[in-house]
KOLKOL-81354 format. One record per residue (C-alpha): chain; x, y, z; residue in three letters. Coordinates in nm, 2 decimals, decimal comma. Layout:
[voro A; [X; Y; Z]; ALA]
...
//
This chain:
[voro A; [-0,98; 0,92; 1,54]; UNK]
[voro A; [-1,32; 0,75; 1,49]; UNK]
[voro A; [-1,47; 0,42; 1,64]; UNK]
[voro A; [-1,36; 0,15; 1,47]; UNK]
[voro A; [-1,03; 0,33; 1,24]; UNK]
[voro A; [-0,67; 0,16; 1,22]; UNK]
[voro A; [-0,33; 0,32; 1,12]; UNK]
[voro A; [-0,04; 0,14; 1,05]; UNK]
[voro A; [0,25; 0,22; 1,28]; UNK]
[voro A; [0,54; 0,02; 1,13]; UNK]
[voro A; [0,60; -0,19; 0,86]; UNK]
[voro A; [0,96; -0,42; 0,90]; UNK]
[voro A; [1,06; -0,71; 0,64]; UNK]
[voro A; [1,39; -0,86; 0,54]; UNK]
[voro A; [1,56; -1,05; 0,29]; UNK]
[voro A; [1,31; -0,96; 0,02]; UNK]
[voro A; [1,41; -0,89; -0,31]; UNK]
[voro A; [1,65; -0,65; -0,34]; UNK]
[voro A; [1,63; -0,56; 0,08]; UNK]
[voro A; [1,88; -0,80; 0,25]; UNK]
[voro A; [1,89; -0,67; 0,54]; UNK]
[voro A; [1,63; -0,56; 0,80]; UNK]
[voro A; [1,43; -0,26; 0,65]; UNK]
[voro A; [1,20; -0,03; 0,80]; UNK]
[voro A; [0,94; 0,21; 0,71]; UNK]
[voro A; [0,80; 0,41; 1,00]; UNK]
[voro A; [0,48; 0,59; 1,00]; UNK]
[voro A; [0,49; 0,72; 1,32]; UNK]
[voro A; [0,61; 1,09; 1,38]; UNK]
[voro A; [0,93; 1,20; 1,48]; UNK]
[voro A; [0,97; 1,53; 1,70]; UNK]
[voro A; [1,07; 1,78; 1,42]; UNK]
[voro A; [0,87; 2,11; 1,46]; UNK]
[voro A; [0,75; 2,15; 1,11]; UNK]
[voro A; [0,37; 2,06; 1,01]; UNK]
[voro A; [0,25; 1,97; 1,31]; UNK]
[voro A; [-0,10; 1,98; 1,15]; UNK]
[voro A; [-0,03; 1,65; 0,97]; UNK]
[voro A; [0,02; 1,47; 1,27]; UNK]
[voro A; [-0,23; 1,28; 1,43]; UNK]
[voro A; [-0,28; 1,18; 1,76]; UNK]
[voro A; [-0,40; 0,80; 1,86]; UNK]
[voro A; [-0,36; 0,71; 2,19]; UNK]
[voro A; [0,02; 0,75; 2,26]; UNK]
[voro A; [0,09; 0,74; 1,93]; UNK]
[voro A; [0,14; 1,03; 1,70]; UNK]
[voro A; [0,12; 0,91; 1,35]; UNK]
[voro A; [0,17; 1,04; 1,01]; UNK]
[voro A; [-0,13; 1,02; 0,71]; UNK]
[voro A; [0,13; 1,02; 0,43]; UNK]
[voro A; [0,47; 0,87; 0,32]; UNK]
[voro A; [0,60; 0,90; -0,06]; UNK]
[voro A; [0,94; 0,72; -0,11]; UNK]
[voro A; [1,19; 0,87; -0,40]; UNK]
[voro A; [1,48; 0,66; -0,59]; UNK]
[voro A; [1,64; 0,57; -0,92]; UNK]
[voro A; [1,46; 0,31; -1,17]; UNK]
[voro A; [1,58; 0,00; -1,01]; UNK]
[voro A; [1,65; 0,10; -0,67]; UNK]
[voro A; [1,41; -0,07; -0,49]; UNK]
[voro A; [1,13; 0,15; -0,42]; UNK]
[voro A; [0,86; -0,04; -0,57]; UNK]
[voro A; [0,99; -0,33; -0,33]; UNK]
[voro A; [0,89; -0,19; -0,03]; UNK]
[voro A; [0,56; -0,18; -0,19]; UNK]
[voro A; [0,56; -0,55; -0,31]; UNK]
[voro A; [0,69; -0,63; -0,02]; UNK]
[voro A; [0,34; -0,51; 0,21]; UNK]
[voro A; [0,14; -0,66; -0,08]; UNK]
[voro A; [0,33; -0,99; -0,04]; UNK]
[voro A; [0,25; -1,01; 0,29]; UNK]
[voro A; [-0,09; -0,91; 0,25]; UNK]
[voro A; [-0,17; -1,18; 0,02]; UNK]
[voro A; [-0,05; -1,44; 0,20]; UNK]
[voro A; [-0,19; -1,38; 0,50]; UNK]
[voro A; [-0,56; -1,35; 0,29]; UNK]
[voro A; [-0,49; -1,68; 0,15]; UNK]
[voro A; [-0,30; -1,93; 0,31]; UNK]
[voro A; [-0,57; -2,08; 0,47]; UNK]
[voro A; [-0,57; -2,26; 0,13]; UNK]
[voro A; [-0,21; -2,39; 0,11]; UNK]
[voro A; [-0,15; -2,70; 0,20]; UNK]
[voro A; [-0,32; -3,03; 0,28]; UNK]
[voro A; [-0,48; -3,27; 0,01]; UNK]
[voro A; [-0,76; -3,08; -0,14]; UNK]
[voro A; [-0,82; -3,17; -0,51]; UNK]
[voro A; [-1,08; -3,07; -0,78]; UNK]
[voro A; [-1,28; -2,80; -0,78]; UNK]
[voro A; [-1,19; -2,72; -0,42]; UNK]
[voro A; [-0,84; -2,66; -0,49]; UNK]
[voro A; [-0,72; -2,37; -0,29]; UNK]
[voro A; [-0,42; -2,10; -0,44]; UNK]
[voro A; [-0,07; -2,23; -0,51]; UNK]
[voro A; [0,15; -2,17; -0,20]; UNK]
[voro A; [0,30; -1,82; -0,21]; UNK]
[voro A; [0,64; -1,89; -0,21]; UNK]
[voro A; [0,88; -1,57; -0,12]; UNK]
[voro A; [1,12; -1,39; -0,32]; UNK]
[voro A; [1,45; -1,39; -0,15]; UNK]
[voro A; [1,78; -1,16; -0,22]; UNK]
[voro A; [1,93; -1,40; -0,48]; UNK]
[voro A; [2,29; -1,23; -0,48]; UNK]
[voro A; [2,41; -1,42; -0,17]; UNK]
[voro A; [2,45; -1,78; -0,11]; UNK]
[voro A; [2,38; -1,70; 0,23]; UNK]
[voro A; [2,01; -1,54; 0,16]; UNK]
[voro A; [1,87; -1,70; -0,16]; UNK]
[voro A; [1,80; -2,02; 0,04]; UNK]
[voro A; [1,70; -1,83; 0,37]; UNK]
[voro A; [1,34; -1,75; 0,56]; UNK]
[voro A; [1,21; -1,39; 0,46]; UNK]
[voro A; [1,04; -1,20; 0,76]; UNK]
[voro A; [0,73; -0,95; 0,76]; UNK]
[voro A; [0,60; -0,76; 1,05]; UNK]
[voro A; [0,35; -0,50; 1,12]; UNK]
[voro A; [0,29; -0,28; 1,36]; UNK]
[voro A; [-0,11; -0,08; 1,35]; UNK]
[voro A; [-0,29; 0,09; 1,58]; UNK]
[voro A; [-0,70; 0,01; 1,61]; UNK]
[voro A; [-0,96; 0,24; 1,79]; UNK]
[voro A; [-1,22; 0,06; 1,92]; UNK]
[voro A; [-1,52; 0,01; 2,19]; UNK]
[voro A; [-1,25; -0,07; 2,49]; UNK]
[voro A; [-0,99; 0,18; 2,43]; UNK]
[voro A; [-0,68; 0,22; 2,17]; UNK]
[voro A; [-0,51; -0,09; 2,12]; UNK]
[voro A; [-0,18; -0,14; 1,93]; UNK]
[voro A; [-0,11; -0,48; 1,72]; UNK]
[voro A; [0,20; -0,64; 1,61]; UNK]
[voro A; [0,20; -0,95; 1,38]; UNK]
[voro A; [0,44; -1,11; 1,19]; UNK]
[voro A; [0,60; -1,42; 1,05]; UNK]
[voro A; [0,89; -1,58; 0,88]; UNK]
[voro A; [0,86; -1,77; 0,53]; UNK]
[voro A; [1,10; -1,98; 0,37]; UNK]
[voro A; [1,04; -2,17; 0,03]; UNK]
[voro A; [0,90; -2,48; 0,23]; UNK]
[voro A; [0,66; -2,27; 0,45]; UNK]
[voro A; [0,58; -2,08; 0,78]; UNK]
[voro A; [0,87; -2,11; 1,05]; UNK]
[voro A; [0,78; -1,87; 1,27]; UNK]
[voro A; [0,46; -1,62; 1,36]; UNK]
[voro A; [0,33; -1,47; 1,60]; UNK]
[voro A; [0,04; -1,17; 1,76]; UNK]
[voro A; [0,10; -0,95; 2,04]; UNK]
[voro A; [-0,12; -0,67; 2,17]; UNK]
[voro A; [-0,12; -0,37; 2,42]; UNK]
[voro A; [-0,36; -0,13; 2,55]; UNK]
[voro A; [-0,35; 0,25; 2,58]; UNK]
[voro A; [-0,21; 0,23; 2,93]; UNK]
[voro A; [0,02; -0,06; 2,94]; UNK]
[voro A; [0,34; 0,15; 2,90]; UNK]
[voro A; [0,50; -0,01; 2,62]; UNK]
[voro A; [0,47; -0,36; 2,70]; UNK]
[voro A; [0,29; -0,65; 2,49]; UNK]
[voro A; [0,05; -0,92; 2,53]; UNK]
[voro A; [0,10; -1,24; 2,31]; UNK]
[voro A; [-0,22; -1,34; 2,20]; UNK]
[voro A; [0,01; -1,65; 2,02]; UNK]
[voro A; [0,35; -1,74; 1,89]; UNK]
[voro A; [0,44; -1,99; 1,68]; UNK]
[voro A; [0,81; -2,18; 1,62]; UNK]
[voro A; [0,79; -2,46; 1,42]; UNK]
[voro A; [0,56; -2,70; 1,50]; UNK]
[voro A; [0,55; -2,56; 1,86]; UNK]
[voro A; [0,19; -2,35; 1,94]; UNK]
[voro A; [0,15; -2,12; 2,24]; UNK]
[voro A; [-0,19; -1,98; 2,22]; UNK]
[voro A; [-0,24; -1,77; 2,55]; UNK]
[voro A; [-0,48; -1,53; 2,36]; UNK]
[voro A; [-0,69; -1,78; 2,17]; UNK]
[voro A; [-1,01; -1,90; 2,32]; UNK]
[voro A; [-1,00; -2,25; 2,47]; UNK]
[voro A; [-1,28; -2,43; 2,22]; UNK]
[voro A; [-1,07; -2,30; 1,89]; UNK]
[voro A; [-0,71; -2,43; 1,99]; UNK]
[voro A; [-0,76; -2,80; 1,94]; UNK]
[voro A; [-0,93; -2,66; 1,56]; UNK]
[voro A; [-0,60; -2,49; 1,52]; UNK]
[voro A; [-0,40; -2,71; 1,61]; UNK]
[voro A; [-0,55; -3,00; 1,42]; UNK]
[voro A; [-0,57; -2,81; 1,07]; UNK]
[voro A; [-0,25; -2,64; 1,08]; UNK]
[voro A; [-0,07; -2,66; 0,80]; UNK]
[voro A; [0,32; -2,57; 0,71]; UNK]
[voro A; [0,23; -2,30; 0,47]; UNK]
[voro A; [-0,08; -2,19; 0,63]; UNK]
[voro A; [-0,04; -1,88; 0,89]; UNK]
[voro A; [-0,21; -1,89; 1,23]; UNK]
[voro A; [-0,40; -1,56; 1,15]; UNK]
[voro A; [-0,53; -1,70; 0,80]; UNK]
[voro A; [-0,66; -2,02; 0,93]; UNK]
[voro A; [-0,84; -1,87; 1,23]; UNK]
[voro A; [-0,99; -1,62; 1,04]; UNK]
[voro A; [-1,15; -1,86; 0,85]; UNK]
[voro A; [-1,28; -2,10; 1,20]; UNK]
[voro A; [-1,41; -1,72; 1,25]; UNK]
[voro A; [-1,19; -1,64; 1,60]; UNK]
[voro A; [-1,26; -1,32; 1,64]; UNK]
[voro A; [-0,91; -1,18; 1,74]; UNK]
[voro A; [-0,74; -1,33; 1,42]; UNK]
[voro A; [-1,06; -1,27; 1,18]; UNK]
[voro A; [-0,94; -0,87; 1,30]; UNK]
[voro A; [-0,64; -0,92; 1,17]; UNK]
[voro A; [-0,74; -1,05; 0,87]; UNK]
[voro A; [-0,96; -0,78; 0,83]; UNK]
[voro A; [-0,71; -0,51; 0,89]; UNK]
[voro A; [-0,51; -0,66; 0,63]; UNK]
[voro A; [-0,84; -0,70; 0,37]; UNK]
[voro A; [-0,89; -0,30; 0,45]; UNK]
[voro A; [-0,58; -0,20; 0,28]; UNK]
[voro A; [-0,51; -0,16; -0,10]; UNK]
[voro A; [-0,26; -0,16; -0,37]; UNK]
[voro A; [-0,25; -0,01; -0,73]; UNK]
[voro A; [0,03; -0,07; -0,92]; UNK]
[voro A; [0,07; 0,23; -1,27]; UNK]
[voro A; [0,44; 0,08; -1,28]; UNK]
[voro A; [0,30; -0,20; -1,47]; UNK]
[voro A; [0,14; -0,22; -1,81]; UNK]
[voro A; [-0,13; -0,53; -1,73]; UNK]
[voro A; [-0,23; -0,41; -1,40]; UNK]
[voro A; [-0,26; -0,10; -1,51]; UNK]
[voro A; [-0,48; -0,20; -1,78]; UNK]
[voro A; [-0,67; -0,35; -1,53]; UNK]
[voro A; [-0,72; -0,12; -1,32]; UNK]
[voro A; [-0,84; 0,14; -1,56]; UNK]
[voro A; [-1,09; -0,13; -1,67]; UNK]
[voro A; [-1,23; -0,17; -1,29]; UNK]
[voro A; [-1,57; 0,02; -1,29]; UNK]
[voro A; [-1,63; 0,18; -0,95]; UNK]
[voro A; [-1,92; 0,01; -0,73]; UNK]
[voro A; [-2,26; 0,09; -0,86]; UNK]
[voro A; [-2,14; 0,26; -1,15]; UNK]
[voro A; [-2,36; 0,13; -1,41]; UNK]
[voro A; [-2,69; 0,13; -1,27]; UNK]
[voro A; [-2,67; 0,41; -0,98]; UNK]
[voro A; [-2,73; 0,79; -1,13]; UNK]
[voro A; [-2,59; 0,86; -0,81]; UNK]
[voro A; [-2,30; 0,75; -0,82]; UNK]
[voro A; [-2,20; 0,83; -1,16]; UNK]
[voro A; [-2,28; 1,19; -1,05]; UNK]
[voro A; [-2,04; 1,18; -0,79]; UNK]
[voro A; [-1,80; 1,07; -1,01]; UNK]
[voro A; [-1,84; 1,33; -1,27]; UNK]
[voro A; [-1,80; 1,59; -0,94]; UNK]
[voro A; [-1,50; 1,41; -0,89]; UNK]
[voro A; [-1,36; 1,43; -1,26]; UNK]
[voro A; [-1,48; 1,85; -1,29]; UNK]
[voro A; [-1,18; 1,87; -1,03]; UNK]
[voro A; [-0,92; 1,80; -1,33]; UNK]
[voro A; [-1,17; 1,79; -1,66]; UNK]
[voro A; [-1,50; 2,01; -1,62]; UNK]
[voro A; [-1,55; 1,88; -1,96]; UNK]
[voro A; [-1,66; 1,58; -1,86]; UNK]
[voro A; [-2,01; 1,66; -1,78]; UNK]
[voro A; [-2,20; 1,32; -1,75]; UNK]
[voro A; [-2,17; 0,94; -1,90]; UNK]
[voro A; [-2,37; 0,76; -2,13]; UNK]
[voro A; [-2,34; 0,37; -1,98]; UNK]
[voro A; [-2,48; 0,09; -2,23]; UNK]
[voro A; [-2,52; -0,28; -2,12]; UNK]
[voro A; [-2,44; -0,51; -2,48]; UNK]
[voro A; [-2,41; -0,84; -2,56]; UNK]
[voro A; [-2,10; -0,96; -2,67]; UNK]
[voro A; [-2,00; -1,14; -2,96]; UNK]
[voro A; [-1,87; -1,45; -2,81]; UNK]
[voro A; [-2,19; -1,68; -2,87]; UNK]
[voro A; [-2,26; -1,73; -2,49]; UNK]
[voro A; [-2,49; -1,41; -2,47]; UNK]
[voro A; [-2,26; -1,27; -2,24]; UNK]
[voro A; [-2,29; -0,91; -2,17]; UNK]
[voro A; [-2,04; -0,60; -2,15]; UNK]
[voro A; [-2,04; -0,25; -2,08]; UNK]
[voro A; [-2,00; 0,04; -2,30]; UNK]
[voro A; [-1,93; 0,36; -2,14]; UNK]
[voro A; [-1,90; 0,71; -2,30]; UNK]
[voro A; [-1,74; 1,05; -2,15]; UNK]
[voro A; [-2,00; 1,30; -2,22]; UNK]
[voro A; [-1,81; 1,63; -2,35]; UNK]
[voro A; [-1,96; 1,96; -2,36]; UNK]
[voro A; [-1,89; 2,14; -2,70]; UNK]
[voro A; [-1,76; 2,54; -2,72]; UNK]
[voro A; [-2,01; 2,81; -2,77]; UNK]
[voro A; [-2,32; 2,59; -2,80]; UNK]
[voro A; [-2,56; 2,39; -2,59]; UNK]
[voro A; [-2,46; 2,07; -2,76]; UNK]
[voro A; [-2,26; 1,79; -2,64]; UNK]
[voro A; [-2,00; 1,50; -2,78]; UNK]
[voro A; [-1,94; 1,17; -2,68]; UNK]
[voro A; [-1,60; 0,94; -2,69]; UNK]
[voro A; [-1,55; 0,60; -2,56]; UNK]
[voro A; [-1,38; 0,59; -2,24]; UNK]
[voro A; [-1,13; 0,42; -2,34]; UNK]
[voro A; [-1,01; 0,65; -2,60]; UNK]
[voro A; [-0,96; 0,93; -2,30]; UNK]
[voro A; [-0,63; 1,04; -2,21]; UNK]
[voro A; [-0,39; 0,85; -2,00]; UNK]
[voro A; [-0,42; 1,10; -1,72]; UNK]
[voro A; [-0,81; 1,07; -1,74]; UNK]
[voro A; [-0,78; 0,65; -1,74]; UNK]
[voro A; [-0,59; 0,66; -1,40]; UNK]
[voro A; [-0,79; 0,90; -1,22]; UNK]
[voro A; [-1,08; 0,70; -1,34]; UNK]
[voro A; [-0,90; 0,43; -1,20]; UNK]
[voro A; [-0,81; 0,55; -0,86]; UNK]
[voro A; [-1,19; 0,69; -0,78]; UNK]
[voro A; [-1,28; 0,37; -0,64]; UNK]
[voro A; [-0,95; 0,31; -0,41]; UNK]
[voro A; [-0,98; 0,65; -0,31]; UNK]
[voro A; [-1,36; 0,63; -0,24]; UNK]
[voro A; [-1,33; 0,27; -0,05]; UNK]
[voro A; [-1,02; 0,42; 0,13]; UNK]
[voro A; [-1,14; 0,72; 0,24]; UNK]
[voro A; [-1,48; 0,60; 0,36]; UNK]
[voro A; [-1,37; 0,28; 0,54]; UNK]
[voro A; [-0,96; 0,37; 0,63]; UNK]
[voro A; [-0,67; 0,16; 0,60]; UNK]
[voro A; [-0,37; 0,23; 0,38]; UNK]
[voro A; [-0,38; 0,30; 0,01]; UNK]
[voro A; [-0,03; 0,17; -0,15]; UNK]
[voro A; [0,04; 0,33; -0,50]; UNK]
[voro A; [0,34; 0,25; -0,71]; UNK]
[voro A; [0,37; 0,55; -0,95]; UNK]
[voro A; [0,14; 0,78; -0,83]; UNK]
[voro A; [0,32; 1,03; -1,06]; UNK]
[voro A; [0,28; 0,87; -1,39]; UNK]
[voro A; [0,07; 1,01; -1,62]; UNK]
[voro A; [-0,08; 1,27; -1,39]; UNK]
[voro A; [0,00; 1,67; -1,36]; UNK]
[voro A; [0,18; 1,74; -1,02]; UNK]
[voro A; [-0,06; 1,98; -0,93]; UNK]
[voro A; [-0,32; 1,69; -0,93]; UNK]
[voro A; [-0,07; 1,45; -0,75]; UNK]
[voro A; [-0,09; 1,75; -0,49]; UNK]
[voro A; [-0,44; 1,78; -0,46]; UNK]
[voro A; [-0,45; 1,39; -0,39]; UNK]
[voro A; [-0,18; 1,38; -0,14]; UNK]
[voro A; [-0,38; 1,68; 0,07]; UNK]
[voro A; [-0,70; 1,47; 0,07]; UNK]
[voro A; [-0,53; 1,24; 0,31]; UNK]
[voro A; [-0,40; 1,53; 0,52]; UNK]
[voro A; [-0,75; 1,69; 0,54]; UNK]
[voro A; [-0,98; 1,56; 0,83]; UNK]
[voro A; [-1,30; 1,64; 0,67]; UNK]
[voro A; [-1,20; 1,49; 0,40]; UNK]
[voro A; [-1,09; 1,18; 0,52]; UNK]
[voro A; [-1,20; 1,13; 0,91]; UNK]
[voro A; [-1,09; 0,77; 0,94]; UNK]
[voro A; [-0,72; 0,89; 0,90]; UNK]
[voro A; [-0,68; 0,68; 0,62]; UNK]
[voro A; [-0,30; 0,63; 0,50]; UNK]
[voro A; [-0,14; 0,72; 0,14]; UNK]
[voro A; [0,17; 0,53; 0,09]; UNK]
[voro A; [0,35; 0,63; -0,29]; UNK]
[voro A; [0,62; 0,55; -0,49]; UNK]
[voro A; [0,76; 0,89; -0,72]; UNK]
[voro A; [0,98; 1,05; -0,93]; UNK]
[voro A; [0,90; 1,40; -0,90]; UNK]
[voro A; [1,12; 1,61; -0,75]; UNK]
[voro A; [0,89; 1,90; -0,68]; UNK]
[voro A; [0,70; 1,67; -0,41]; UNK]
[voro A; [1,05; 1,77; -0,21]; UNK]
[voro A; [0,97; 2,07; -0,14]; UNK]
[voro A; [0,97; 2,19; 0,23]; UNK]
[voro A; [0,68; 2,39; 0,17]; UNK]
[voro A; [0,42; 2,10; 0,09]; UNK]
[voro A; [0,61; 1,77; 0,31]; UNK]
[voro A; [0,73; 1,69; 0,64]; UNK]
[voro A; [1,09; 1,53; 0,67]; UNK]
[voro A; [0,97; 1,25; 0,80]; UNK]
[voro A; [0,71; 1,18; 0,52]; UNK]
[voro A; [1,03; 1,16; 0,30]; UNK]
[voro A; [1,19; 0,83; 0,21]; UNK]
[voro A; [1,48; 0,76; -0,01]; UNK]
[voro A; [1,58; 0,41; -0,15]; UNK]
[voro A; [1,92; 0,36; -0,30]; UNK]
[voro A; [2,05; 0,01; -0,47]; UNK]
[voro A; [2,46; -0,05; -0,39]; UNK]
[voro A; [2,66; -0,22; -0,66]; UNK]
[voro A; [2,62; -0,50; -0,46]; UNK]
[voro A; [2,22; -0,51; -0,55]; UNK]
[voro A; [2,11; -0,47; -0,21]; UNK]
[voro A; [1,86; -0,14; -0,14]; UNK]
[voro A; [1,81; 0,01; 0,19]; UNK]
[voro A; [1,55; 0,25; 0,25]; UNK]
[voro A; [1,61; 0,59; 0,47]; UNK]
[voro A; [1,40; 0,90; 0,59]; UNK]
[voro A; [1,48; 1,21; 0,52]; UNK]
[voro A; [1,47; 1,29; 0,88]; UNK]
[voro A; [1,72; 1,05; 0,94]; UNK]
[voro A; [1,93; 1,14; 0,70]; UNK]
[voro A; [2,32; 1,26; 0,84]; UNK]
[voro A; [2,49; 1,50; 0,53]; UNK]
[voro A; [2,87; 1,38; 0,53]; UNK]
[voro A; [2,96; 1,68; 0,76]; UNK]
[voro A; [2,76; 1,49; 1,03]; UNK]
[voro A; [2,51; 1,69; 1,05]; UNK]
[voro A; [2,08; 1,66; 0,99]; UNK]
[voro A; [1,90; 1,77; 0,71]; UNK]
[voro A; [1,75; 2,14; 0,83]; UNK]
[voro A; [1,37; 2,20; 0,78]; UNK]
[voro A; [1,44; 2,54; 0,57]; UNK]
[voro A; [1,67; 2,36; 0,32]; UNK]
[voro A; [1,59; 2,33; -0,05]; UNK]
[voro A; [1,50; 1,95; -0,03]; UNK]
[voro A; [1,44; 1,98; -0,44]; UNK]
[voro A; [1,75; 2,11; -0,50]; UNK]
[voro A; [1,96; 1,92; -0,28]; UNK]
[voro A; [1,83; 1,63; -0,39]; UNK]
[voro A; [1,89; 1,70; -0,75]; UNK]
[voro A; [2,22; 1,78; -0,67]; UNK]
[voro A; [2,29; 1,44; -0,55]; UNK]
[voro A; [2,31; 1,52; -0,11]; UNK]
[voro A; [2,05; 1,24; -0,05]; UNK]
[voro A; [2,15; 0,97; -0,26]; UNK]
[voro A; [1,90; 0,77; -0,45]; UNK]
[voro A; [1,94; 0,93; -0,79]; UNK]
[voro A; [2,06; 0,74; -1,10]; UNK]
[voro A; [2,44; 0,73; -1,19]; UNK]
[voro A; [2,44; 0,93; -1,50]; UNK]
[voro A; [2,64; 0,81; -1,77]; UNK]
[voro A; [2,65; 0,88; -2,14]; UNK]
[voro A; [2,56; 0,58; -2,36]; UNK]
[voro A; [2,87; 0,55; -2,54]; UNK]
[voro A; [2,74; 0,17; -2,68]; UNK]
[voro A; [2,60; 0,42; -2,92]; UNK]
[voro A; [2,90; 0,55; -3,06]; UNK]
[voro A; [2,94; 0,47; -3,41]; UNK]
[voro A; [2,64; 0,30; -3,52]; UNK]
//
């Protein structure tokens, strides 16, 4: 692991959306034999690149997902809720949670979100956990621990947080009172002193910044996304080069781009950016060009993923995508999923967390047990999420590493496939 990485651990929430109760997605390795190359080693940790979760529409899976990005958000902005700021300095709307609605008990109730990561740095491995409680009026609880390589298990608090109540052990004497003072309800600790730039919670911040979310389940972010031009792209030749290397993995068609800065037709001399996909034509030297735009699906959210991939890759963190499989062939879904499990490829151990429907990715022959998740939705409308590894057949017994996971799960022995039913509304019409 290189100076400077981060892997995420654990990630815990509860009472968010669909999840009631207290969920868990665990990145960290269990002792089954198979694979043993995808593990790596951080300290005492042994921790897995790679998670893809599997379920019905509606299940839930897409949850655990939101549920990472909500927390992201809010701790990237809070620093803005609250307080009397008007204007042009307004900061975001307070990011109100979304509780499980189908219980008195829980609609009105705080939500929770914790992490647990891993950081290599200067001093040594260190492990992080943060977390905190939300309710629809604000914060009620937070709170950052730490432990080093050797301190067997046990954690530090840097700060904790009930209420009004502050204990800041961890935080340098000169920055409490600023704390203290500019605390708001619906601002977190963390947020706030990132922004009075304290190192320790700026970190944390940052670790959170690293990470990063694309969403194919939905038609507008999608859009966007596909309309997000990787970083240099228009003026560098040598990035666009790189990215035609990376498109002749999947369409050695594409040979080059032809990139034109215009002015738009909006009266305020605006500018936008026309790009072409260059095409090489059969049995001549000679070449045709279509809009981007006008590309395939498939070639839209590759084009789309370059930059997540590239940022992630370079820089680490964890790279959240809902739908990885949509629109793309499972062969190239492969090949993306090994980049992460390839060191040269990606040397800052950088984390691919999906969302699929593809039952192929079951195979025994291409994932560990523990890189399997399953989400399944109850009549009740309450998800829970389980590994693979964890799972317990009804004869009591584990899932073996030599079963046919595709099959099996097909078949129904997991859970989290849809009920199927004939649409009878149908009859007669």
């Amino acid at each position: 692991m290189k100076e400077g990485s981060q892997m995420l651990l654990q990630f815990n929430f509860k009472n968010f959306k669909s999840f009631k109760e207290n969920t868990s997605l665990d990145m960290t390795a269990t002792k089954i034999s198979e694979y043993n190359n995808h593990v790596i080693k951080v300290g005492n940790e042994k921790v897995l690149p790679v998670a893809v979760i599997f379920g019905a529409n509606a299940s839930g899976k897409s949850n655990v997902l939101e549920a990472f990005r909500y927390m992201s958000r809010y701790v990237v902005t809070s620093f803005g809720f609250g307080g009397e700021i008007s204007g042009k300095e307004s900061g975001p709307e307070f990011l109100k949670s979304s509780p499980f609605l189908f219980d008195p008990k829980t609609k009105d109730a705080e939500s929770s979100f914790e992490v647990y990561f891993i950081s290599s740095e200067v001093t040594g491995e260190k492990s992080y956990n943060y977390g905190f409680t939300v309710d629809q009026n604000g914060v009620n609880e937070e709170w950052l621990n730490w432990k080093s390589k050797s301190s067997r298990g046990e954690y530090k608090r840097i700060f904790y947080r009930k209420g009004k109540k502050l204990d800041l052990p961890g935080i340098p004497a000169k920055s409490k009172q600023n704390l203290e003072i500019a605390l708001e309800k619906e601002t977190l600790i963390v947020s706030l002193g990132a922004k009075l730039k304290i190192d320790k919670l700026k970190f944390i911040r940052d670790w959170f910044l690293n990470n990063d979310f694309a969403d194919f389940g939905k038609p507008a972010e999608n859009f966007f996304l596909s309309e997000k031009l990787p970083g240099e792209f228009v003026e560098n030749k040598e990035v666009q080069r790189k990215v035609v290397e990376y498109f002749s993995k999947f369409d050695p068609s594409i040979i080059a781009f032809e990139i034109e800065t215009i002015e738009k037709d909006d009266g305020n001399k605006s500018m936008k950016v026309k790009i072409d996909a260059v095409h090489k034509m059969i049995g001549t030297d000679e070449t045709a060009s279509i809009p981007l735009k006008l590309e395939s699906a498939g070639t839209l959210k590759m084009f789309a993923l370059y930059p997540l991939l590239k940022k992630v890759l370079k820089n680490g963190g964890v790279l959240f995508v809902d739908e990885l499989n949509a629109r793309l062939h499972p062969l190239l879904v492969r090949t993306f999923v090994i980049a992460f499990l390839d060191p040269e490829i990606n040397p800052q151990h950088a984390q691919l967390i999906f969302t699929s429907h593809e039952p192929w990715q079951l195979s025994s022959k291409m994932m560990r047990r523990d890189e399997v998740w399953f989400t399944e939705k109850a009549d009740t409308g309450i998800s829970t999420l389980y590994s693979l590894a964890d799972f317990i057949d009804e004869d009591g017994t584990k899932i073996r590493k030599d079963e046919n996971y595709e099959k099996n799960y097909l078949l129904g022995k997991y859970g989290a496939i849809p009920a199927m039913m004939h649409f009878d509304m149908f009859k007669g019409e």
